[in-house]
C-alpha positions in Angstrom: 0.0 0.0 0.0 1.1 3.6 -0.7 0.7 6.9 0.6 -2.0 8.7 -2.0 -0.4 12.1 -1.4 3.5 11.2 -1.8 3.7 7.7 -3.1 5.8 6.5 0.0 5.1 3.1 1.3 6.5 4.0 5.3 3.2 3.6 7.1 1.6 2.8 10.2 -1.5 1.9 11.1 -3.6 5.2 13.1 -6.6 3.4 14.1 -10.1 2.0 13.0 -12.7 4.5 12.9 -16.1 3.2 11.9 -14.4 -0.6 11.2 -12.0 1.2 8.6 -8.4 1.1 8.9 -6.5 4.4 9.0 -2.8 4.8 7.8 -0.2 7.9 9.1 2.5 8.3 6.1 5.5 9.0 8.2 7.1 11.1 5.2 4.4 13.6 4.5 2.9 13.8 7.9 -0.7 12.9 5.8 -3.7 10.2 6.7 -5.9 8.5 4.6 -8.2 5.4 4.9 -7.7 2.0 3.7 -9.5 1.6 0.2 -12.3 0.0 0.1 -12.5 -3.1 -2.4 -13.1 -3.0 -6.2 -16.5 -3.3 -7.3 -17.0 -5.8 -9.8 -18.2 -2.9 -12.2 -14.9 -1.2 -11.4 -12.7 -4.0 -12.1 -13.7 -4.1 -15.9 -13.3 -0.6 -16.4 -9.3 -0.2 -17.6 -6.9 2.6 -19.1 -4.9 2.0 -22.2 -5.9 -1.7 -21.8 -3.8 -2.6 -19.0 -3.9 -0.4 -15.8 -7.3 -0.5 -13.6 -9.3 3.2 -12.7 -9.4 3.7 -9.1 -11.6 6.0 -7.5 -10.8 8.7 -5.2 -11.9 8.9 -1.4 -14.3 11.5 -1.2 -13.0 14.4 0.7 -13.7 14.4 4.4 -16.2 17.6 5.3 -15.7 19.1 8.9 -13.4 20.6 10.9 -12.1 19.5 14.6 -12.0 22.2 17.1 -9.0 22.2 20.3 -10.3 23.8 23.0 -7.2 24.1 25.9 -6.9 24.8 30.0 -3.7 26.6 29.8 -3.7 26.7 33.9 -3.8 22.8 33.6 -1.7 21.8 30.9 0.2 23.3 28.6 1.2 21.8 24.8 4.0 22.8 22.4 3.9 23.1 18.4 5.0 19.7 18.4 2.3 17.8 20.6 -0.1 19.9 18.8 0.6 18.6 15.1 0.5 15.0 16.9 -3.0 15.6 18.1 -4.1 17.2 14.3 -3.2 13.6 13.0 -5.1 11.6 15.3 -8.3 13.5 13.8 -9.3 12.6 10.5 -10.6 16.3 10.3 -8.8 18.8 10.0 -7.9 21.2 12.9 -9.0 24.9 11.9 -10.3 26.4 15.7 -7.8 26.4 18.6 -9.3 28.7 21.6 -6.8 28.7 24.8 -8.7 29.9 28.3 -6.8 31.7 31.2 -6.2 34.7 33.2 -3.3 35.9 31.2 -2.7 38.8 33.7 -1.1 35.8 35.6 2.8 36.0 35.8 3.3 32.8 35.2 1.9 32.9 31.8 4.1 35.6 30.8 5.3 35.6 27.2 3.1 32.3 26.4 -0.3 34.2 25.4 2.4 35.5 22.8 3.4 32.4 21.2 -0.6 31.1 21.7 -1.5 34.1 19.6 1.5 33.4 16.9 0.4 29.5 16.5 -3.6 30.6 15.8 -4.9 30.2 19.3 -8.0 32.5 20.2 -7.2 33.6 23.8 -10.0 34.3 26.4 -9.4 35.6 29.1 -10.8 34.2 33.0 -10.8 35.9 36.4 -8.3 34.9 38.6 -10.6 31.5 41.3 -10.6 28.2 41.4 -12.3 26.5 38.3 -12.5 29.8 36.0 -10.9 28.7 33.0 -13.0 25.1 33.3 -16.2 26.8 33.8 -15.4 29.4 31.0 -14.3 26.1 28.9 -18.1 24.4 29.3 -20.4 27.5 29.2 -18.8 28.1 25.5 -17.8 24.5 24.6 -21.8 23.2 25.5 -22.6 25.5 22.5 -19.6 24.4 20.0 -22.0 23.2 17.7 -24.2 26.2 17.4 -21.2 28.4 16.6 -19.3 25.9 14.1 -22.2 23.9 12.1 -19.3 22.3 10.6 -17.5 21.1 13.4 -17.1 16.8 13.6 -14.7 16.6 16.3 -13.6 18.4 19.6 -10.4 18.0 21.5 -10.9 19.0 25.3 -7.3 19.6 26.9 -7.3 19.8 31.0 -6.6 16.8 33.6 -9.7 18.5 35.9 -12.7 16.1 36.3 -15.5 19.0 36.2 -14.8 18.9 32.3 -16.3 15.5 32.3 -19.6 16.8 31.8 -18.6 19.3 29.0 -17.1 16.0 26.8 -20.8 14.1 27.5 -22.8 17.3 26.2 -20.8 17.1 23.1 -20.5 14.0 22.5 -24.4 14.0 23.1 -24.5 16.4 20.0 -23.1 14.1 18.3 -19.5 15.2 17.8 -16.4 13.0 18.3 -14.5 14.0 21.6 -10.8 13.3 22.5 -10.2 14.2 26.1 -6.4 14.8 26.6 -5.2 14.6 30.4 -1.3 15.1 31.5 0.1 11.9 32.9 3.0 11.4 35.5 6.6 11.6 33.2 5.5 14.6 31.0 2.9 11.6 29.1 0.1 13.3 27.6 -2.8 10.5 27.4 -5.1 10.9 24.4 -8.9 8.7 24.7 -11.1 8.7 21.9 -14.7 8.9 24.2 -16.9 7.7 21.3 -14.6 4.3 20.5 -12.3 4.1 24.0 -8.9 3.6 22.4 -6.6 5.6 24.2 -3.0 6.8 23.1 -0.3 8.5 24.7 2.5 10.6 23.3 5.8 12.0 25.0 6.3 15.4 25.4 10.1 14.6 26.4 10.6 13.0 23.5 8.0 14.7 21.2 6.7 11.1 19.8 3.8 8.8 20.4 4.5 6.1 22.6 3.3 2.9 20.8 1.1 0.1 22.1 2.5 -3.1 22.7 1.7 -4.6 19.4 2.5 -1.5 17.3 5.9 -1.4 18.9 6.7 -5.2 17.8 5.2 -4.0 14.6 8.5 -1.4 14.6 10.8 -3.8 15.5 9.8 -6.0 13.0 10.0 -3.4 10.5 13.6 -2.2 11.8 14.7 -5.9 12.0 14.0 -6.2 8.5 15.2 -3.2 7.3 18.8 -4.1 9.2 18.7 -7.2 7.5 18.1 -6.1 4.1 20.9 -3.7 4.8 23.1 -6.8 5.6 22.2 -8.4 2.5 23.2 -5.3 0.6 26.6 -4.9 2.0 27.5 -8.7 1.6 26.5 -8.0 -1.7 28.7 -5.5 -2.5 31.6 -7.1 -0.6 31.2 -9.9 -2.7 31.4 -7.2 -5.5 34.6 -5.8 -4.1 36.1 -8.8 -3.5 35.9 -10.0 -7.2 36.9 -6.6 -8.0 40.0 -6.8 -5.7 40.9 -10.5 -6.9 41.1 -9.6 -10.8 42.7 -6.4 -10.6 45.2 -6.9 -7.8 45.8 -10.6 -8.4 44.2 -11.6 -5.0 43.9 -14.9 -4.3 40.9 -15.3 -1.8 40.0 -18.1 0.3 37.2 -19.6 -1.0 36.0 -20.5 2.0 35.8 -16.9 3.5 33.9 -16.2 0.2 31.2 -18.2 1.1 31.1 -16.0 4.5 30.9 -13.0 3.0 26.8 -13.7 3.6 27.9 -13.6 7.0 29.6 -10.4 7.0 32.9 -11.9 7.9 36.4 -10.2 6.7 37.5 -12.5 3.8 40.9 -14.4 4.2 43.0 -12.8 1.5 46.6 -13.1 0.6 48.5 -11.0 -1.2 51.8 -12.3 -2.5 52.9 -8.8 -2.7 51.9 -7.5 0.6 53.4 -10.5 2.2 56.5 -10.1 0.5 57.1 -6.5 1.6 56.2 -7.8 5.3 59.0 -10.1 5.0 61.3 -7.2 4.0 60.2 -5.1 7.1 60.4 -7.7 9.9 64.3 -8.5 8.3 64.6 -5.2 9.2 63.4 -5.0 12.8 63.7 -7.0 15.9 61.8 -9.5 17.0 59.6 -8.7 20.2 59.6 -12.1 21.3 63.5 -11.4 21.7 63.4 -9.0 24.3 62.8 -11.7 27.2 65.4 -9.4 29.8 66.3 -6.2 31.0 69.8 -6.6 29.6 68.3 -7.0 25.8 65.8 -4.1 26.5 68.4 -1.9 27.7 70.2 -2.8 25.0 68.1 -2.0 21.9 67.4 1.4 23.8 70.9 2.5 23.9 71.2 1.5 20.0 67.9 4.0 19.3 69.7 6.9 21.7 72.5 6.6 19.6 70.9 7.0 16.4 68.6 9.8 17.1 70.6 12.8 16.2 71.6 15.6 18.0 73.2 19.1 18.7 76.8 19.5 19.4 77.5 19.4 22.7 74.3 17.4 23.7 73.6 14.2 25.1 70.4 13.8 26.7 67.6 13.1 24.4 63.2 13.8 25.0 61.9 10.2 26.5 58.9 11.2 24.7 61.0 10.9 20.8 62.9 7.6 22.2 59.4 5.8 23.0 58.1 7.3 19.9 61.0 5.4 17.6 60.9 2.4 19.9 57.1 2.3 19.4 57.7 3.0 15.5 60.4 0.0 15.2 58.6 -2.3 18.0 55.1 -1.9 17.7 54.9 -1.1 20.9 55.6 1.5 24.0 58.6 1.0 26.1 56.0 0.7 28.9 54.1 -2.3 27.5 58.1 -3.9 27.2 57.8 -3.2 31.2 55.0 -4.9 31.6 55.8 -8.1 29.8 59.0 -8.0 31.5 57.7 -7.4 34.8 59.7 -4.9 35.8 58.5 -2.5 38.9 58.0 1.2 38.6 57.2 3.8 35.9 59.5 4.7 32.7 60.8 7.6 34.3 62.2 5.3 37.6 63.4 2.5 35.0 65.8 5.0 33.5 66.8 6.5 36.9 68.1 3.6 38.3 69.6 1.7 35.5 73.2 2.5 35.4 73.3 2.7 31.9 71.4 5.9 31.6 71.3 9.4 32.9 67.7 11.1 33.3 67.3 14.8 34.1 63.4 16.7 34.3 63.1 19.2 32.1 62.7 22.7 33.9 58.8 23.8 33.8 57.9 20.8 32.6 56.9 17.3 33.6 59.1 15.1 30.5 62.4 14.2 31.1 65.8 14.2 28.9 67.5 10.9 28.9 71.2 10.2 28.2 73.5 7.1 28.1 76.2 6.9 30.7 80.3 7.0 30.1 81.2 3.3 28.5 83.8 2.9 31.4 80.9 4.2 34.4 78.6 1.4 32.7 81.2 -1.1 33.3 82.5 0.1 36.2 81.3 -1.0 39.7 82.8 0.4 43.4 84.6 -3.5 43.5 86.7 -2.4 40.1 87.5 0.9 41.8 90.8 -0.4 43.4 92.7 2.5 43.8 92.9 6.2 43.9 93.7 6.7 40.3 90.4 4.9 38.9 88.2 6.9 41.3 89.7 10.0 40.0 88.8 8.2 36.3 85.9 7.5 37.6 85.0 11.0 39.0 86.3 12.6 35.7 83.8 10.6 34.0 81.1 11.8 36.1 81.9 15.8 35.7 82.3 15.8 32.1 78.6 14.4 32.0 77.4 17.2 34.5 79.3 20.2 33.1 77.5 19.3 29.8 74.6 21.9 31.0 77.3 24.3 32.8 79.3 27.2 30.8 81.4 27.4 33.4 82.0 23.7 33.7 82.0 23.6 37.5 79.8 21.5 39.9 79.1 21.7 43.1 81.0 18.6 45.0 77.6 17.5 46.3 75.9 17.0 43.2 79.3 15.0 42.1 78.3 12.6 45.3 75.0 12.1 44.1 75.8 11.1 40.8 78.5 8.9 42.1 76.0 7.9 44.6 73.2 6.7 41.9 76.1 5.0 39.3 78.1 2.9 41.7 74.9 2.2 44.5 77.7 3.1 47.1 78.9 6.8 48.4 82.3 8.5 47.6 83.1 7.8 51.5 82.3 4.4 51.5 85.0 4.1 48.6 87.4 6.0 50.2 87.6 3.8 52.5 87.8 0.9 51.2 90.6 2.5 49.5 92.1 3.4 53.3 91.9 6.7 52.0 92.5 9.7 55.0 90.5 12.7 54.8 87.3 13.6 53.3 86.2 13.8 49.8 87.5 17.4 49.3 90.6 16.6 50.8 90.8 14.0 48.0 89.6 16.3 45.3 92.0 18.8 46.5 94.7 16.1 46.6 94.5 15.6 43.1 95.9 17.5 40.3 93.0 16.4 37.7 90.4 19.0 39.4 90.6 22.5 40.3 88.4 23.3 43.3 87.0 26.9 43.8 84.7 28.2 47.3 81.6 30.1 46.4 79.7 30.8 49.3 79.7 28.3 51.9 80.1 25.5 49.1 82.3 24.1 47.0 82.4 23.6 43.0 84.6 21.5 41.2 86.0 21.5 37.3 88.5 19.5 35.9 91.8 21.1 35.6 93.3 22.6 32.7 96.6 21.4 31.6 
């Protein structure tokens, strides 16, 4: 069945006034009955000897009239139009009763007036607007000869009476009533039937069996869809498999019904993954901290830098580990189980330096001196390999210092966090008298200057 105004063939049923079946085209908003069936006579009547006459409903005559309690409910544009369709005549006379001199009404006689409402006005009691609503409602039919059906809008009962009088002249009534939720309930008093519509929404709320009716409808709709797009995927694939050589699995063509990813293999594409993983390492090799700490000192040492600089972002290194790897340095943690966040990992290995960046929260990363990674306090056996050793360390630190001294204590900390043991721990293993400046000053390879109450230290100029 199609619409008779657009052609369209999205309906839903709208009820069965007098045994007839009414239809609401949800494209053009319009309603029309079912057609009745061909009479025998019409049947034998045909146009250009093929296509059957049929004969046009006869125009409904009559107009349905809203009349609306704006103290006891209030409906917008939307709820209106919904309550025009329900009538099979069309809505011509809206009339809207209140005191408007109320506050709470402000603006909305305004917007009445703009959508076509007549407004009268009540004084301000108790049961005004409903008693206003039945003195000129009782007499709808004298005023409008042409009106079929009336819509009475409050929730009050007293308007009971003014829905019997009309429908005792004959007219068909629709009493709408306001329902907990914002549900606007909608009973038909000549037949019973009863709908309800949503003002949250702005939509009918569906009885049971028109709602498995929808899903129905959307269930099949979905699955014509699906039928569609295996279609064309069938269509693509074949397209694919001629112009690109693919050789597809015939087994995944038959699921293609099932919307299922076809198995395909490219000989090309597989080739050129071959190439690539020659060319990378294999995750499943990284199975210790050693190999890890390996492969990232190979990527710090390919990432180029300025002169003079050897920390590099964390953020660029995990961005080419991720980019060779396929994954984040911090995934590599997890698998190896290792404790802590990036930023600790790098802090206490003693193959790398980390510093913070200043107003910032990333960190620089640089690898340590060969000799300090090798180096641990059981190798430092005498006096001239600590000094090596604390050469090693200032270089590093006077990297970020013009001047290229450091203050002595944060020469101890480094020393500290390389060789897990302090600078006076060593010297005494080393039965070393004195104290670490004593040493430094001991030693021709520094030169030692006071500023303030502390020290710095540089390494001597030949």
């Amino acid at each position: 069945m199609k619409c008779p105004t657009c052609g369209s063939t999205s309906l839903r049923k709208n009820g069965r006034p007098k045994n007839r079946q009414r239809y609401h085209c949800k494209d053009c908003g319009r309603q029309f009955m079912e057609q009745l069936p061909k009479s025998k006579i019409e049947e034998e009547i045909s146009v250009n000897q093929s296509e059957l006459t049929t004969l046009t409903e006869a125009p409904i005559t009559g107009i349905a009239i809203l009349l609306l309690d704006v103290e006891n409910l209030k409906i917008d544009i939307n709820a209106e139009q919904f309550l025009a369709n329900i009538s099979e005549y069309s809505l011509q006379v809206k009339i809207a009763f209140a005191n408007w001199k109320n506050s709470s009404l402000s603006k909305y006689d305004a917007e009445l007036f703009e959508r076509g409402y007549q407004l009268i006005h009540v004084p301000e009691g108790k049961n005004s607007a409903d008693a206003q609503m039945t003195s000129m409602g009782a007499a709808i039919g004298r005023q409008y000869s042409d009106a079929k059906a009336v819509f009475i809008c409050s929730s009050d009962w007293l308007l009971t009476h003014l829905c019997n009088s009309l429908q005792n002249q004959g007219l068909t009534v629709y009493r709408v009533r306001r329902q907990p939720d914002n549900i606007l309930s909608i009973e038909n008093r000549n037949t019973l039937e009863v709908r309800h519509y949503s003002l949250k929404m702005a939509t009918e709320i569906p009885s049971l069996e028109e709602f498995v009716e929808q899903i129905q409808e959307l269930l099949q709709m979905e699955n014509e869809s699906i039928s569609r797009r295996s279609s064309q995927l069938s269509i693509i694939a074949s397209l694919l498999e001629k112009r690109c050589e693919i050789s597809v699995d015939r087994q995944s063509k038959q699921n293609l019904s099932q919307i299922t990813s076809p198995k395909v293999e490219i000989t090309e594409f597989v080739e050129n993954e071959k190439n690539i993983q020659s060319n990378t390492v294999d995750l499943a090799k990284i199975n210790s901290q050693a190999e890890f700490e390996q492969e990232l000192i190979k990527i710090i040492s390919n990432i180029p830098v300025k002169k003079n600089q050897v920390f590099v972002s964390l953020k660029l290194i995990n961005q080419k580990f991720t980019a060779i790897f396929g994954q984040d340095m911090e995934q590599i943690l997890n698998d190896l189980k290792i404790d802590g966040d990036l930023n600790n990992f790098f802090k206490f290995s003693p193959k790398f330096r980390v510093k913070k960046i200043s107003k910032s929260q990333e960190y620089k990363v640089a690898i340590a001196a060969p000799n300090i990674q090798t180096v641990n306090s059981h190798i430092i056996s005498s006096p001239e390999q600590l000094e090596k050793a604390l050469v090693n360390i200032i270089e590093i630190l006077a990297v970020q210092e013009p001047s290229g001294y450091i203050s002595i204590s944060n020469i101890g900390t480094e020393f500290q966090k390389q060789y897990n043991y302090s600078i006076t721990t060593i010297l005494k293993q080393l039965k070393l008298s004195g104290k670490f400046l004593d040493f430094l000053k001991s030693s021709n390879c520094f030169d030692i200057k006071k500023v303030g109450q502390r020290y710095q230290v540089a390494i001597a100029k030949n």
